[in-house]
N, CA and C atoms of all chains as a GROMACS GRO file, in nm:
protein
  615
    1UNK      N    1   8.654  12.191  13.511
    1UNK     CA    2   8.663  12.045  13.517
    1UNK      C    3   8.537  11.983  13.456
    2UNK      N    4   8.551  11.866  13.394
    2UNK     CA    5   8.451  11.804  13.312
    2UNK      C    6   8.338  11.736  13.430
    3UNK      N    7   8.169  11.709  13.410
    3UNK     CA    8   8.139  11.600  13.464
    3UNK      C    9   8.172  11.503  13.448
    4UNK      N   10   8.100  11.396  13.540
    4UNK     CA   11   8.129  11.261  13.466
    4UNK      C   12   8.051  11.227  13.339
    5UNK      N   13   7.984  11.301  13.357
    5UNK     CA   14   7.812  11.252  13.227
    5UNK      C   15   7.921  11.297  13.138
    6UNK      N   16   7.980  11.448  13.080
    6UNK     CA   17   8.046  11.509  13.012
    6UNK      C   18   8.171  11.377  12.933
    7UNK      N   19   8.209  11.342  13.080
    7UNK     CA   20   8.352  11.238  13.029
    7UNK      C   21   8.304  11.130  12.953
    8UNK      N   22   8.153  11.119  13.000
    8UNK     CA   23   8.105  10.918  12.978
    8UNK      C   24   8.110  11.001  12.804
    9UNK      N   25   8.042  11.100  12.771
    9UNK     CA   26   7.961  11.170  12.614
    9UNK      C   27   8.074  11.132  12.566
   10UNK      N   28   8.192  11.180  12.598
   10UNK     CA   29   8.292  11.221  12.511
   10UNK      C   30   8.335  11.112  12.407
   11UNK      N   31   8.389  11.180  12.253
   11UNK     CA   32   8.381  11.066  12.177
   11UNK      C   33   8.569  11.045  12.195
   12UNK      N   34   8.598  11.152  12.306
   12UNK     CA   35   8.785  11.068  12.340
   12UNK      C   36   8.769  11.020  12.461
   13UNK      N   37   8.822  10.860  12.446
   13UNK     CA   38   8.794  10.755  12.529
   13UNK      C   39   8.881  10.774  12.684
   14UNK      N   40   8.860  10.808  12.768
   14UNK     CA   41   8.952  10.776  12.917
   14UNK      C   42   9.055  10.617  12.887
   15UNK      N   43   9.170  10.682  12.878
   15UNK     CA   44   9.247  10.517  12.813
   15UNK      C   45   9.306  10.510  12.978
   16UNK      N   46   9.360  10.358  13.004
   16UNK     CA   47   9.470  10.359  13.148
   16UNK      C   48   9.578  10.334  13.090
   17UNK      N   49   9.667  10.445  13.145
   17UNK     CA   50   9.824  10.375  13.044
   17UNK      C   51   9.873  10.278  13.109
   18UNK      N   52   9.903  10.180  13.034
   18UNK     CA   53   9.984  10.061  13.084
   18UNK      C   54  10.092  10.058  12.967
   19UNK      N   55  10.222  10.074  13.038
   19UNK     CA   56  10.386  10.079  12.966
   19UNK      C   57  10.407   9.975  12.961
   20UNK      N   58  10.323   9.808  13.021
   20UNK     CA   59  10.330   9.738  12.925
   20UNK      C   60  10.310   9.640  12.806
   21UNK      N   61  10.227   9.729  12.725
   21UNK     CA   62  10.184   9.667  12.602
   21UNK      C   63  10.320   9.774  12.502
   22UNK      N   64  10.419   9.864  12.568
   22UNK     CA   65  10.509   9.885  12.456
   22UNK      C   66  10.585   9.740  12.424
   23UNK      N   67  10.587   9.638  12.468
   23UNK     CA   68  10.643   9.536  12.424
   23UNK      C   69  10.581   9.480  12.219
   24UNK      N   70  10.453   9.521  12.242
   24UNK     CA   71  10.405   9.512  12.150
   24UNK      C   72  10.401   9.572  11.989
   25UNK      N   73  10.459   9.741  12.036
   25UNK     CA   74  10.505   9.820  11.955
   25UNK      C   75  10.632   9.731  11.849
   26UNK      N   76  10.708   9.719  11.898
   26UNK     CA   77  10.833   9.623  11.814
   26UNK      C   78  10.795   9.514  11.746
   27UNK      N   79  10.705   9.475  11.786
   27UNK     CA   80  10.591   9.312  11.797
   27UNK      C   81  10.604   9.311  11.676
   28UNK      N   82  10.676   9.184  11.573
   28UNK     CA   83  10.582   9.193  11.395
   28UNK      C   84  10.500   9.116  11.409
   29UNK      N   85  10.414   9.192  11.454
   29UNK     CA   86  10.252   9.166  11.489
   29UNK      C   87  10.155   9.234  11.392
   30UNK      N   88  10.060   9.144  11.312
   30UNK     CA   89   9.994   9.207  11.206
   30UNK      C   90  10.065   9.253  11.044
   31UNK      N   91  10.186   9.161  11.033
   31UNK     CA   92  10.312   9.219  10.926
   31UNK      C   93  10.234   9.214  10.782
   32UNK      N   94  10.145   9.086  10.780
   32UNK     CA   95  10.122   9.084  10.671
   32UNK      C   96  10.024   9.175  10.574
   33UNK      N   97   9.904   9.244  10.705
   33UNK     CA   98   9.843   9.344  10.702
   33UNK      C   99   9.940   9.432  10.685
   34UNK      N  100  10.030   9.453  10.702
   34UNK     CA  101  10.155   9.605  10.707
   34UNK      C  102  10.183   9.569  10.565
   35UNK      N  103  10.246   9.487  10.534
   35UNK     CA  104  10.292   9.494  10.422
   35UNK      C  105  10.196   9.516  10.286
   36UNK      N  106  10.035   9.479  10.286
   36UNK     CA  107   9.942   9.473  10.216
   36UNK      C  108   9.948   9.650  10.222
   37UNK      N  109   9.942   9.678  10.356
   37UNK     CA  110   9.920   9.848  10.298
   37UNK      C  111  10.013   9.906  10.271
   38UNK      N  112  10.173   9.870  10.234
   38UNK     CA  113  10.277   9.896  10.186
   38UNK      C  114  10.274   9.885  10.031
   39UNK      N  115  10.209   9.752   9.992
   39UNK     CA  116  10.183   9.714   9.857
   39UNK      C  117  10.031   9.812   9.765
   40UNK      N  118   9.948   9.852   9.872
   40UNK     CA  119   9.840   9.942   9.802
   40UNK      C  120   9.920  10.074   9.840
   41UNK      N  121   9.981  10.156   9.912
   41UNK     CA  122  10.058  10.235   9.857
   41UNK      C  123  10.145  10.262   9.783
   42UNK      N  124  10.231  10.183   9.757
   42UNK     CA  125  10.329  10.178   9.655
   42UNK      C  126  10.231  10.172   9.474
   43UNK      N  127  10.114  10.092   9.477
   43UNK     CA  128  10.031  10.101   9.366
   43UNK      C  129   9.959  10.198   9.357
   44UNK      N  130   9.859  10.232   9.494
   44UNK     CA  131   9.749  10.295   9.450
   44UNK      C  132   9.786  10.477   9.488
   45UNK      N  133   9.811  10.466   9.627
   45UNK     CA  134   9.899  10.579   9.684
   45UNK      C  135   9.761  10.646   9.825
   46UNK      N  136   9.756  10.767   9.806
   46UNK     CA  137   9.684  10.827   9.878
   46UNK      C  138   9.560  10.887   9.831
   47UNK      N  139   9.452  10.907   9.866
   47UNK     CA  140   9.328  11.000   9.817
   47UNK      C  141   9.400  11.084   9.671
   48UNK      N  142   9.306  11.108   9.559
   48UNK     CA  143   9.296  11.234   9.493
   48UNK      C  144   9.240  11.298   9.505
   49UNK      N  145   9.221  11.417   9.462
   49UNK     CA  146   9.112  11.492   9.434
   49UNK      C  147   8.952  11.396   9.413
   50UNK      N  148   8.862  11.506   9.453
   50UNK     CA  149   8.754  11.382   9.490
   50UNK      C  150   8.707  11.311   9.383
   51UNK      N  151   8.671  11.179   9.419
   51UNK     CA  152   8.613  11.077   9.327
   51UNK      C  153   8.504  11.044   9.433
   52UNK      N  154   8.334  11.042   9.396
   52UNK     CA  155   8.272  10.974   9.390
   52UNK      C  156   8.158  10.945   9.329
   53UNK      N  157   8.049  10.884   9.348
   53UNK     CA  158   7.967  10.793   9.215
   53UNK      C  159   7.911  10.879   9.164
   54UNK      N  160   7.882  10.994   9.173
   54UNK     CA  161   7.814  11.118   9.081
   54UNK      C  162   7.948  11.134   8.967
   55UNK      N  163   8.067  11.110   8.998
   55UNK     CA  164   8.155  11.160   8.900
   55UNK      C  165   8.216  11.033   8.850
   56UNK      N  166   8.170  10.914   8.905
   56UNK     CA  167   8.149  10.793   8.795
   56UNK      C  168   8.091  10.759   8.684
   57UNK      N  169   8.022  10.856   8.742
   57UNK     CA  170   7.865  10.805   8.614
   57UNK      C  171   7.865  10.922   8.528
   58UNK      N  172   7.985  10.999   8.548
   58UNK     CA  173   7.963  11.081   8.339
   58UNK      C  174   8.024  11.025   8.282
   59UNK      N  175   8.044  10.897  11.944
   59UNK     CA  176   7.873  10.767  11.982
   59UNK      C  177   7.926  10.775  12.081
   60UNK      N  178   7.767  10.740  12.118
   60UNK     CA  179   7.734  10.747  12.252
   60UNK      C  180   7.709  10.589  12.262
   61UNK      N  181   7.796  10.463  12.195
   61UNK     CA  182   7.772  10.331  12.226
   61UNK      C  183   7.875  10.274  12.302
   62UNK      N  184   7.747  10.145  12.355
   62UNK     CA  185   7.853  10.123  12.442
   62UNK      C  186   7.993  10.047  12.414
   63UNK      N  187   8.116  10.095  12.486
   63UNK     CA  188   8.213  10.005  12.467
   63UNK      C  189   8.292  10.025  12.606
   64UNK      N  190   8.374   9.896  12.533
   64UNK     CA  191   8.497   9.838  12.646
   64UNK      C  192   8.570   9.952  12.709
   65UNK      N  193   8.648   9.953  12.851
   65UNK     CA  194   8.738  10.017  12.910
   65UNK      C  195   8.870   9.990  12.820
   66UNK      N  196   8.942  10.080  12.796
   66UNK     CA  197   9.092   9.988  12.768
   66UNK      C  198   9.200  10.047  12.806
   67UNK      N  199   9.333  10.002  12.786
   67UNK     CA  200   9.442  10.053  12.851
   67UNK      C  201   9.500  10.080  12.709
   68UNK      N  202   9.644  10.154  12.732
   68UNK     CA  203   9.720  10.187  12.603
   68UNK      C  204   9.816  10.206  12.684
   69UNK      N  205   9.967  10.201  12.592
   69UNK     CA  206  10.085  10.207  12.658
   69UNK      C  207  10.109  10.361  12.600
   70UNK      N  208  10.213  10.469  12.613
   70UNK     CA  209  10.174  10.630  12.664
   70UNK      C  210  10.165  10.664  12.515
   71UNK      N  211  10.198  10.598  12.426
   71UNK     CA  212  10.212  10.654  12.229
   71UNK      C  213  10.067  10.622  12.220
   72UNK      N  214  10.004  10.585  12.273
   72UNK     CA  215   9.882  10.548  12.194
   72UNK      C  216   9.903  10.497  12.061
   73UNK      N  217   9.971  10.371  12.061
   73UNK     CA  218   9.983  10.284  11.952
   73UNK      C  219   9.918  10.173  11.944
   74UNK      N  220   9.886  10.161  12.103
   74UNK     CA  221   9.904   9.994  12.094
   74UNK      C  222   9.773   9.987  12.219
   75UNK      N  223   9.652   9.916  12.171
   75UNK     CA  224   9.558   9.927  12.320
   75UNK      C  225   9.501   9.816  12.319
   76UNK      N  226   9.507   9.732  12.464
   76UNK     CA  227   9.420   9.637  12.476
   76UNK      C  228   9.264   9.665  12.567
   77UNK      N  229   9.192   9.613  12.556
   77UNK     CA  230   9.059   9.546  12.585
   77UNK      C  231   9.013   9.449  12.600
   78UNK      N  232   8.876   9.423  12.692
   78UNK     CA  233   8.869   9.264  12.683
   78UNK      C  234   8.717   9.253  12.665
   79UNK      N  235   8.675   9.192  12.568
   79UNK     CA  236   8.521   9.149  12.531
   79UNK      C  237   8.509   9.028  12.624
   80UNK      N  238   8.361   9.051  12.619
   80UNK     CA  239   8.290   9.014  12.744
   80UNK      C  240   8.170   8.996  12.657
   81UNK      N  241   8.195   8.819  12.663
   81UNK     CA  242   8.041   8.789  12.527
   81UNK      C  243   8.013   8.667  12.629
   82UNK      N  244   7.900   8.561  12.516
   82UNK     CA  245   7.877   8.445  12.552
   82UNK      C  246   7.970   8.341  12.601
   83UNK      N  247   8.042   8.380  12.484
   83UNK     CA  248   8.218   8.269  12.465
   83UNK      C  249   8.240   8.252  12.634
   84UNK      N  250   8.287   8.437  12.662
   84UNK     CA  251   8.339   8.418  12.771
   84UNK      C  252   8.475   8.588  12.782
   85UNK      N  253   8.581   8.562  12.839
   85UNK     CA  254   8.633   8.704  12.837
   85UNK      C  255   8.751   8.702  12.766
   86UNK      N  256   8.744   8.764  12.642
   86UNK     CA  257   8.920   8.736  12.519
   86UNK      C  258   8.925   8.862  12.524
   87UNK      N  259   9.037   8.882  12.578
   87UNK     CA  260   9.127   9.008  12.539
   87UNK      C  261   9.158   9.034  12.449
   88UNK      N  262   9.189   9.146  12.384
   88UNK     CA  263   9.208   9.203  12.225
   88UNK      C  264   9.292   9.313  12.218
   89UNK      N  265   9.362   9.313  12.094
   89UNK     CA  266   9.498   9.373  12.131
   89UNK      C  267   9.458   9.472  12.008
   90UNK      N  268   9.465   9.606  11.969
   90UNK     CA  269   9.425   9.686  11.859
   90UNK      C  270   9.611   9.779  11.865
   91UNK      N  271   9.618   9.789  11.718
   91UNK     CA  272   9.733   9.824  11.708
   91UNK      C  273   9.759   9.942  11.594
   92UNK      N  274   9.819  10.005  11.589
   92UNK     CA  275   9.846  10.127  11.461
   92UNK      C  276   9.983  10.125  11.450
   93UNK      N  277  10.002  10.079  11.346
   93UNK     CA  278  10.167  10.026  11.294
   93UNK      C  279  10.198  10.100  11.136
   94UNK      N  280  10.319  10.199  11.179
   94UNK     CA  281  10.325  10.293  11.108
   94UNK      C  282  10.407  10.199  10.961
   95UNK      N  283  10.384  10.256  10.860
   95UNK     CA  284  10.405  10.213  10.749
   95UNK      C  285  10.499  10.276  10.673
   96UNK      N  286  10.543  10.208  10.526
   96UNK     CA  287  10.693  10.274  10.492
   96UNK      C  288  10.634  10.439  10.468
   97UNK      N  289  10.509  10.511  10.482
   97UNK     CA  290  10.500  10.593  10.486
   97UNK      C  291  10.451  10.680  10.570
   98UNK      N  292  10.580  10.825  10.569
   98UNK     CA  293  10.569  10.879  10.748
   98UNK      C  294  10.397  10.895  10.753
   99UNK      N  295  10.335  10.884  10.860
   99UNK     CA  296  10.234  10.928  10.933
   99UNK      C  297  10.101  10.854  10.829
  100UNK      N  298  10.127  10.781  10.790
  100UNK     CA  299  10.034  10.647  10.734
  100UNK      C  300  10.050  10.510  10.798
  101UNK      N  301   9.962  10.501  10.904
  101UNK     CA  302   9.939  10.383  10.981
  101UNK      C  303   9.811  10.296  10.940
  102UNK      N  304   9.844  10.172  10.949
  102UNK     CA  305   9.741  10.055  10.944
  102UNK      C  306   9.734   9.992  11.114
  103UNK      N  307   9.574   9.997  11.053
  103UNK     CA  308   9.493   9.972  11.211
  103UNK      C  309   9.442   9.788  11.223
  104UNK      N  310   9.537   9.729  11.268
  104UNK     CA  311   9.500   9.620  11.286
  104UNK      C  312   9.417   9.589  11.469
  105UNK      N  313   9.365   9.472  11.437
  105UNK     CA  314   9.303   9.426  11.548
  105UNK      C  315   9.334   9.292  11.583
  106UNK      N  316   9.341   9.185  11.706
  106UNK     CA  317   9.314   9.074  11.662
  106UNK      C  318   9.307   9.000  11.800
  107UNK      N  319   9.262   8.886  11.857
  107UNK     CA  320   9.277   8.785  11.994
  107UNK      C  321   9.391   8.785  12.047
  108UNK      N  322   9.379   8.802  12.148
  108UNK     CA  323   9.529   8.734  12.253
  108UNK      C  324   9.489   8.646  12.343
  109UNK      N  325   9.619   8.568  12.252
  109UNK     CA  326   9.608   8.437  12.271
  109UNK      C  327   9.664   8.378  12.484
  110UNK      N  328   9.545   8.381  12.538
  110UNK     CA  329   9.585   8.402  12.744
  110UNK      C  330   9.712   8.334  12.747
  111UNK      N  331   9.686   8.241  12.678
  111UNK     CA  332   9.857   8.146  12.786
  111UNK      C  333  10.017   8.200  12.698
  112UNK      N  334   9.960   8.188  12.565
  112UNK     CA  335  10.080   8.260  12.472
  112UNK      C  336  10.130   8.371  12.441
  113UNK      N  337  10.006   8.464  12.425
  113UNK     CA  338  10.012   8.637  12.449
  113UNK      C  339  10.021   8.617  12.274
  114UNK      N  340  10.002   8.527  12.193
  114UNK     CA  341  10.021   8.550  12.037
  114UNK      C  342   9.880   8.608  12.014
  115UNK      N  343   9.890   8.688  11.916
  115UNK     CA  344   9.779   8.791  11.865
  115UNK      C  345   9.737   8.732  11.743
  116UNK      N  346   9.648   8.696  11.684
  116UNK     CA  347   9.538   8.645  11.625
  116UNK      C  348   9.428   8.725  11.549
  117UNK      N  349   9.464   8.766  11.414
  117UNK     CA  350   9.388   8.857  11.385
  117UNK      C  351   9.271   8.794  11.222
  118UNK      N  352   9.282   8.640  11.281
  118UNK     CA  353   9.204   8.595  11.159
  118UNK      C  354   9.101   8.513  11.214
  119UNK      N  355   9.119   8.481  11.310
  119UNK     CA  356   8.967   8.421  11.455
  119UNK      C  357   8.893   8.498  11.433
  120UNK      N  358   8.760   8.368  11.456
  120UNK     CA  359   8.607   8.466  11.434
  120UNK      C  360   8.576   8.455  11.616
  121UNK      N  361   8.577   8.497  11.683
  121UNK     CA  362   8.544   8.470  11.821
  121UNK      C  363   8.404   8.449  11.832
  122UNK      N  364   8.272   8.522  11.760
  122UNK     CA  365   8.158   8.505  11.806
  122UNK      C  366   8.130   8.499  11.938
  123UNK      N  367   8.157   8.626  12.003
  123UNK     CA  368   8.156   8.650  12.144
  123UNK      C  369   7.980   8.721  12.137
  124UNK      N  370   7.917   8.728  12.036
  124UNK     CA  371   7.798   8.838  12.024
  124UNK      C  372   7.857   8.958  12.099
  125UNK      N  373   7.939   9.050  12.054
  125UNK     CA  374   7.931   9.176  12.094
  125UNK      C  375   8.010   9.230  11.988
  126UNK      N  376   8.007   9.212  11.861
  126UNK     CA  377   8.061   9.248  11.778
  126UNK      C  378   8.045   9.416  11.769
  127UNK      N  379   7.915   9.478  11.834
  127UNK     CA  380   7.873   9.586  11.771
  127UNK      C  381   7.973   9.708  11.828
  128UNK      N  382   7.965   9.613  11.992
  128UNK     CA  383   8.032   9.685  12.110
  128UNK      C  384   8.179   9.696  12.096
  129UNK      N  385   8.252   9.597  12.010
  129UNK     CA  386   8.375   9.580  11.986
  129UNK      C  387   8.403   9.695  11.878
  130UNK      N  388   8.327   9.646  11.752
  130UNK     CA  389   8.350   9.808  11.692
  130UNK      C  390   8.362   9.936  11.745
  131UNK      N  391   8.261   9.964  11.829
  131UNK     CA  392   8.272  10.106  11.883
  131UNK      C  393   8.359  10.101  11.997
  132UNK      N  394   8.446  10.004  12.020
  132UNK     CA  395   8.603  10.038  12.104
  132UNK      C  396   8.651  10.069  11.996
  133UNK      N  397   8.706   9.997  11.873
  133UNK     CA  398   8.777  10.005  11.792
  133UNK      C  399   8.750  10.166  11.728
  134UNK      N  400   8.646  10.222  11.710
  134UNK     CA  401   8.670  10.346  11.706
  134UNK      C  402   8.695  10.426  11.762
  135UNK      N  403   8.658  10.407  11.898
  135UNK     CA  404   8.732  10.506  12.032
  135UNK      C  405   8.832  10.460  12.049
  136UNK      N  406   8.942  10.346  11.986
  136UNK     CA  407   9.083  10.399  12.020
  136UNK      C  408   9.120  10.512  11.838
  137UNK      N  409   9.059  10.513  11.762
  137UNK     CA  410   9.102  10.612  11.622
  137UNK      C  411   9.074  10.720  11.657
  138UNK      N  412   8.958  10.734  11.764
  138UNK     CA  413   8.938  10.879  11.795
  138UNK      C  414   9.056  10.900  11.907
  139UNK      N  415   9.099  10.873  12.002
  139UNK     CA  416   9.229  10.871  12.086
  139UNK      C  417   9.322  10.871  11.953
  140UNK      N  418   9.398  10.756  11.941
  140UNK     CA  419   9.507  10.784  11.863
  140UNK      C  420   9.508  10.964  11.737
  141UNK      N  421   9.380  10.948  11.676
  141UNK     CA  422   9.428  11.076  11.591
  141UNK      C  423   9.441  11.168  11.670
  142UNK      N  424   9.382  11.179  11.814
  142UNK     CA  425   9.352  11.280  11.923
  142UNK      C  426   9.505  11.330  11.924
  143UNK      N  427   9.581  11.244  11.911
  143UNK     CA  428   9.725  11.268  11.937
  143UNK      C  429   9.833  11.267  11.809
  144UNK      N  430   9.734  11.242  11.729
  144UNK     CA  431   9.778  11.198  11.594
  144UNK      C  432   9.727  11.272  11.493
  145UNK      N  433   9.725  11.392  11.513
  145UNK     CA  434   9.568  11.460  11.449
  145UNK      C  435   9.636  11.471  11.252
  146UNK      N  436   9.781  11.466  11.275
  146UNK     CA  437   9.737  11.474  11.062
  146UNK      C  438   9.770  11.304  11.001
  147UNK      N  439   9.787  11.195  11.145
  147UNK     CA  440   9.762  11.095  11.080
  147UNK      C  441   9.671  10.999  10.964
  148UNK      N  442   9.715  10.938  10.898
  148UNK     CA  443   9.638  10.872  10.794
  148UNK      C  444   9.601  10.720  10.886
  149UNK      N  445   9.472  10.655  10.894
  149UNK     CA  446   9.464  10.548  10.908
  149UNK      C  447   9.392  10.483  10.839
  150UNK      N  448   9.463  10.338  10.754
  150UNK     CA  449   9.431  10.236  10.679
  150UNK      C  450   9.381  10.110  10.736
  151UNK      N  451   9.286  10.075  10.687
  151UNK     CA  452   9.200   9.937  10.775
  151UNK      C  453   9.158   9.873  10.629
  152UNK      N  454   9.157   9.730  10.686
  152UNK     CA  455   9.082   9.664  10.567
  152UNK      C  456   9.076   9.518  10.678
  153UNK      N  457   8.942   9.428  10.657
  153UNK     CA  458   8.926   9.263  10.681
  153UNK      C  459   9.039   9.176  10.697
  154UNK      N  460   9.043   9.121  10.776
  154UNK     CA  461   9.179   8.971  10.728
  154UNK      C  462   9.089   8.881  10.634
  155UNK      N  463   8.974   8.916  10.594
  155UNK     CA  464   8.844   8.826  10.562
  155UNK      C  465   8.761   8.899  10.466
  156UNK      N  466   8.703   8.865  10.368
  156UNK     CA  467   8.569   8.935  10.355
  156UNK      C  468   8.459   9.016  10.396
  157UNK      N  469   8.441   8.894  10.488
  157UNK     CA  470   8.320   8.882  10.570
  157UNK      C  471   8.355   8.997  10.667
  158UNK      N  472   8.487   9.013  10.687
  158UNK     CA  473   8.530   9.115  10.808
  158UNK      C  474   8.530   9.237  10.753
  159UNK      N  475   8.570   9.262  10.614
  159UNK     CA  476   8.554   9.368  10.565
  159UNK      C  477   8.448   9.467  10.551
  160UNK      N  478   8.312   9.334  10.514
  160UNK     CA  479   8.187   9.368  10.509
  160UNK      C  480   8.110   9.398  10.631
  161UNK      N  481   8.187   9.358  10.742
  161UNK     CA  482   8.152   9.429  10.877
  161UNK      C  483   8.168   9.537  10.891
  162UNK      N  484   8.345   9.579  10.852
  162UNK     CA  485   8.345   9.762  10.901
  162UNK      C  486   8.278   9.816  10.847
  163UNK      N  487   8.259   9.767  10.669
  163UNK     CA  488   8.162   9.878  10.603
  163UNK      C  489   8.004   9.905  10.636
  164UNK      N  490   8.003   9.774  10.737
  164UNK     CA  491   7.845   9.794  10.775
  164UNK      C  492   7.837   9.891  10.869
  165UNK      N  493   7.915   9.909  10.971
  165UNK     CA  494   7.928   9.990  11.108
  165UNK      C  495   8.015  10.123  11.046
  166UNK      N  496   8.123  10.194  10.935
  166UNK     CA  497   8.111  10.293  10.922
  166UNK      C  498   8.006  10.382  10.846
  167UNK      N  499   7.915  10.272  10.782
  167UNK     CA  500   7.781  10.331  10.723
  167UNK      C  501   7.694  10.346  10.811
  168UNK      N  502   7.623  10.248  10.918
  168UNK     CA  503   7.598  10.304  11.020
  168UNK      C  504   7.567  10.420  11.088
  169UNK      N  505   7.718  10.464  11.111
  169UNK     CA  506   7.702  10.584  11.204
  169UNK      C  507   7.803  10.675  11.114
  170UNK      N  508   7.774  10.685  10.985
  170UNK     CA  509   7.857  10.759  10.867
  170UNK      C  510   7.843  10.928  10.897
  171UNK      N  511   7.682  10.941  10.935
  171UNK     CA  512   7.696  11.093  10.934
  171UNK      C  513   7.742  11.124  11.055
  172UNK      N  514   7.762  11.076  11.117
  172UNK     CA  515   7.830  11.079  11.260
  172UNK      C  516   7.972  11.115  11.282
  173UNK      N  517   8.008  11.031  11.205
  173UNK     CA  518   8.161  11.008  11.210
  173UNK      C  519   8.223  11.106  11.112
  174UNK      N  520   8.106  11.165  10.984
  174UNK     CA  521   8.169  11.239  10.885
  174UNK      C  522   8.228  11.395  10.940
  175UNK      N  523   8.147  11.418  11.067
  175UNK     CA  524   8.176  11.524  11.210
  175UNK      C  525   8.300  11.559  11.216
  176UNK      N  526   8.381  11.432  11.239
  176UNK     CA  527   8.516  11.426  11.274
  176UNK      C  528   8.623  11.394  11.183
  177UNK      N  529   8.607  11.308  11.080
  177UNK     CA  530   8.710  11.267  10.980
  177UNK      C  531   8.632  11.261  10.857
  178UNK      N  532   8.732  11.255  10.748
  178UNK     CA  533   8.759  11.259  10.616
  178UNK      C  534   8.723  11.110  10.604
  179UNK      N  535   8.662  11.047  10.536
  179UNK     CA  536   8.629  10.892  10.517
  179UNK      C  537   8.626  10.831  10.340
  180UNK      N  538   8.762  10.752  10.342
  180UNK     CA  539   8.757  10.677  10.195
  180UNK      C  540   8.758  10.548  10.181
  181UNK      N  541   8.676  10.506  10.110
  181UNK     CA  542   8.681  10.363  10.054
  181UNK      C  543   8.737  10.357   9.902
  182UNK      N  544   8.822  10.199   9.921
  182UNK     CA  545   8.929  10.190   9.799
  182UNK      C  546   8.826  10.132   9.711
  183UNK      N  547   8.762  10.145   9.647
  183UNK     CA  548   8.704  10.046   9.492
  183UNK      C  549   8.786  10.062   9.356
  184UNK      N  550   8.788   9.917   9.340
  184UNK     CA  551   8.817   9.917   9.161
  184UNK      C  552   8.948  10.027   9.189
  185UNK      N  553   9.059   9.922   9.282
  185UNK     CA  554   9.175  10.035   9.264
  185UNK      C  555   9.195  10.177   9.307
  186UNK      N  556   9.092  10.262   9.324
  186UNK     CA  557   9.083  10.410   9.355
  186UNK      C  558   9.076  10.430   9.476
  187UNK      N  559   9.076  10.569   9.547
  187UNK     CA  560   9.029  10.603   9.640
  187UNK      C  561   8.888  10.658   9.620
  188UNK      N  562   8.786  10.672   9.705
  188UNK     CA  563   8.698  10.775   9.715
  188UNK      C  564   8.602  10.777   9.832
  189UNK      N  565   8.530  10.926   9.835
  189UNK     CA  566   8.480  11.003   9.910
  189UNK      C  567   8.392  10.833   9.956
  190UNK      N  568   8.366  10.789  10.095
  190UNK     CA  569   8.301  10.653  10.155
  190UNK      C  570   8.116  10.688  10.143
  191UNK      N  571   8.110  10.598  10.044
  191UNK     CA  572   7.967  10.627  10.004
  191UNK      C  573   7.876  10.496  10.056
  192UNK      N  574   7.743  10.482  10.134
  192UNK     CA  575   7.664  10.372  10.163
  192UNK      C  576   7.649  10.257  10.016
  193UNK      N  577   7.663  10.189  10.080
  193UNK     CA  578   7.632  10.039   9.967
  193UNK      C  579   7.721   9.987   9.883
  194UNK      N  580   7.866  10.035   9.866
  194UNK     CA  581   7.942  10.002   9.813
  194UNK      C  582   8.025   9.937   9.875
  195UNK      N  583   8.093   9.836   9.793
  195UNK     CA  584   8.176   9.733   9.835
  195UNK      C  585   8.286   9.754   9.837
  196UNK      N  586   8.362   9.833   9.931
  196UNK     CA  587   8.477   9.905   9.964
  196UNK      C  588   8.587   9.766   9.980
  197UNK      N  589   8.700   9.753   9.953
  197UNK     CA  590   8.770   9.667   9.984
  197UNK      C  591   8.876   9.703  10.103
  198UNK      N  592   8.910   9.844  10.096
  198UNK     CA  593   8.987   9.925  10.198
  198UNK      C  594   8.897  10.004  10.262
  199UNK      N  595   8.949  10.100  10.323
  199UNK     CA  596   8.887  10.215  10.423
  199UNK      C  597   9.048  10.283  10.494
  200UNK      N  598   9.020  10.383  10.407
  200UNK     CA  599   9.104  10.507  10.524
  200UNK      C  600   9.012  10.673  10.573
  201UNK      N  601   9.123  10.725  10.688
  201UNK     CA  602   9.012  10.791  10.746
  201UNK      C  603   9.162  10.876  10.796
  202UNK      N  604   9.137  11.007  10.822
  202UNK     CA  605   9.153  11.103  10.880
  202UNK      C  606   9.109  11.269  10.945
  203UNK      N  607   9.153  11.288  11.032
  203UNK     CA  608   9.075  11.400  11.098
  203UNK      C  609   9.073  11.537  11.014
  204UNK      N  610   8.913  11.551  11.033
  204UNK     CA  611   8.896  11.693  10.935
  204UNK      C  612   8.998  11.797  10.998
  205UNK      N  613   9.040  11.891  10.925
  205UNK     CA  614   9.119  11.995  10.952
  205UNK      C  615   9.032  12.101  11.008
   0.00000   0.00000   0.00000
C-alpha cells in the first residue's frame, strides 16, 4: 500500500468519480475547438518523422 | 510535479473533470474536457468556466483568478490521469486566444524536461509538426505517452 507522502508525489492525480459530469460527455461543448482539430488533421495530419530546428537550418 | 494543484472529480471515462480555482476573484469552477475527434484515439483537450447558475462552459474568459500557475498544473494532472487510462492516446491543445496559447507554451517549457519523462511533446509551426523546442512560437501542442 502506498503512503500518503507517496500518493501526494504521485504525478497520477487521486480523481473523485462523480457520474455526474457524464452529462457533459454528449455536451457540444468546446465544438469549435473540435472542429479546428478536425480541420488541422485533415491538412496537417499527425507527427512525422522528426523535425526539429537543427534539421531546419540545413 | 510536485506543484500545487486543485482536487478534482471526473465522471468513470476520465473524459470529462471538474475543479474549482480558488483565486482573488473568488471560487469558478472549471470544467476540462478530452473530446475525441473524427480520429480514433486523437482527442482535443479543451478547458473552460462554468458558468454557477447556467452550468454553460466558457472557454474564452480570462478569469484572472491569480492562480493561473496552479490551474495549469491541474490541467496536467488530469493528461497524466486520462493517458493513465489512455496510454496510446493522442492529445491536441491549442489557446482560444493567443495570449492563451502563449501561456501553455510558457508552462510546457517550464517544466519541459520534466514532462519529456513521460510523453512525446510537439509543437505545430509554419504548418508542421515537431519535436517541442523552448522559444518557439508553437501555435498547437500535442503530446503523448512515451512507449
Amino acid at each position: 500500500m502506498k503512503t500518503i507522502q507517496e500518493l501526494n508525489e504521485s504525478k497520477i492525480p487521486i480523481v473523485r468519480i462523480n457520474n455526474g459530469l457524464k452529462k457533459y460527455k454528449t455536451m457540444p461543448i468546446f465544438q469549435e475547438k473540435i472542429d479546428k482539430a478536425n480541420e488541422m488533421l485533415r491538412t496537417i495530419g499527425l507527427p512525422k518523422p522528426v523535425k526539429n530546428k537543427a534539421a531546419r537550418n540545413i | 510535479m510536485k506543484l500545487p494543484k486543485y482536487e478534482m472529480e471526473a465522471e468513470d471515462s476520465l473524459e470529462v473533470f471538474e475543479f474549482v480555482s480558488e483565486g482573488s476573484i473568488g471560487s469558478i469552477p472549471k470544467l476540462i474536457k478530452f473530446s475525441e475527434t473524427a480520429l480514433k484515439g486523437f482527442y482535443n483537450l479543451a478547458f473552460g468556466d462554468k458558468h454557477l447558475l447556467t452550468g454553460e462552459i466558457d472557454d474564452k474568459v480570462v478569469s484572472n483568478n491569480g492562480d493561473s500557475e496552479k490551474v495549469l498544473a491541474t490541467i496536467v494532472s488530469a493528461v497524466y490521469a486520462f493517458t493513465n487510462k489512455n496510454r496510446e492516446a493522442w492529445v491536441y491543445a491549442t489557446g482560444s486566444t493567443p495570449a492563451r496559447t502563449r501561456l501553455y507554451r510558457m508552462g510546457i517549457t517550464k517544466y519541459l524536461e520534466e514532462v519529456k519523462l513521460d510523453f512525446e511533446i510537439y509543437g505545430l509551426l509554419s504548418g508542421e509538426w515537431e519535436y517541442f523546442e523552448k522559444d518557439l512560437d508553437y501555435t498547437a501542442f500535442l503530446v503523448r505517452r512515451n512507449k
